[in-house]
C-alpha positions, 0 to 999 in steps of 0.5 A: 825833247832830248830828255825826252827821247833818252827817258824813252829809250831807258824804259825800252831798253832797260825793261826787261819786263815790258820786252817780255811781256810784249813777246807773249802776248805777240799776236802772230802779227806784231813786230816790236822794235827797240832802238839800242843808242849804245850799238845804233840799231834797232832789236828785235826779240822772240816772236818780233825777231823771227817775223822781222827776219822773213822781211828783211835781213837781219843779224840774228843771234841767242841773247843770254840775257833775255833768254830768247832769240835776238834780231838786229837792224839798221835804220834803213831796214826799218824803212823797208819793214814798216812797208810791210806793215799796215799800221805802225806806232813809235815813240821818238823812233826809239821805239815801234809797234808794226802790225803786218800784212800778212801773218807769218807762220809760227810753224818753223819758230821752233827750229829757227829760235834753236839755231839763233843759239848756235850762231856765233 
């Protein structure tokens, strides 16, 4: 099962593609997390960052690497975000797909993506 996990957790966190292709084809409604073992908290990107901080406090940032806005949080935030879901998947809690209540709106995305870059 370990093996498992770690295969797992090498596809999501290394998946540049997959993580992006995630975050366009977002709904308005989804929330996708990746658990990150080298710094023990889940991440969040684009779209699923922004849904993920109107519930819960996160630690936002702009992430160079995968040129979109970035989210971080712990296990326990987790647990309070899926109470805002309807539906949830994972695999080995290494990885998850929320689907939310209630749809957020998109209209200050914009705004708050540009202020992720000017957070340090």
């Amino acid at each position: 099962m370990t093996s498992e996990v770690n295969n797992y957790n090498q596809t999501y966190k290394m998946n540049k593609d997959l993580i992006t292709l995630n975050e366009v084809q977002n709904d308005g409604k989804t929330i996708h997390l990746y658990f990150n073992t080298e710094i023990g908290l889940y991440v969040a990107y684009g779209f699923s960052a922004f849904f993920a901080s109107h519930i819960v406090d996160v630690i936002t940032a702009f992430s160079e690497d995968m040129q979109m806005p970035v989210a971080l949080m712990r296990k326990q935030d987790v647990s309070e975000l899926r109470l805002s879901c309807i539906k949830h998947e994972h695999d080995y809690h290494v990885y998850y797909k929320l689907e939310l209540k209630n749809e957020i709106p998109l209209d200050d995305y914009s705004r708050w993506a540009t202020s992720t870059k000017w957070e340090k």
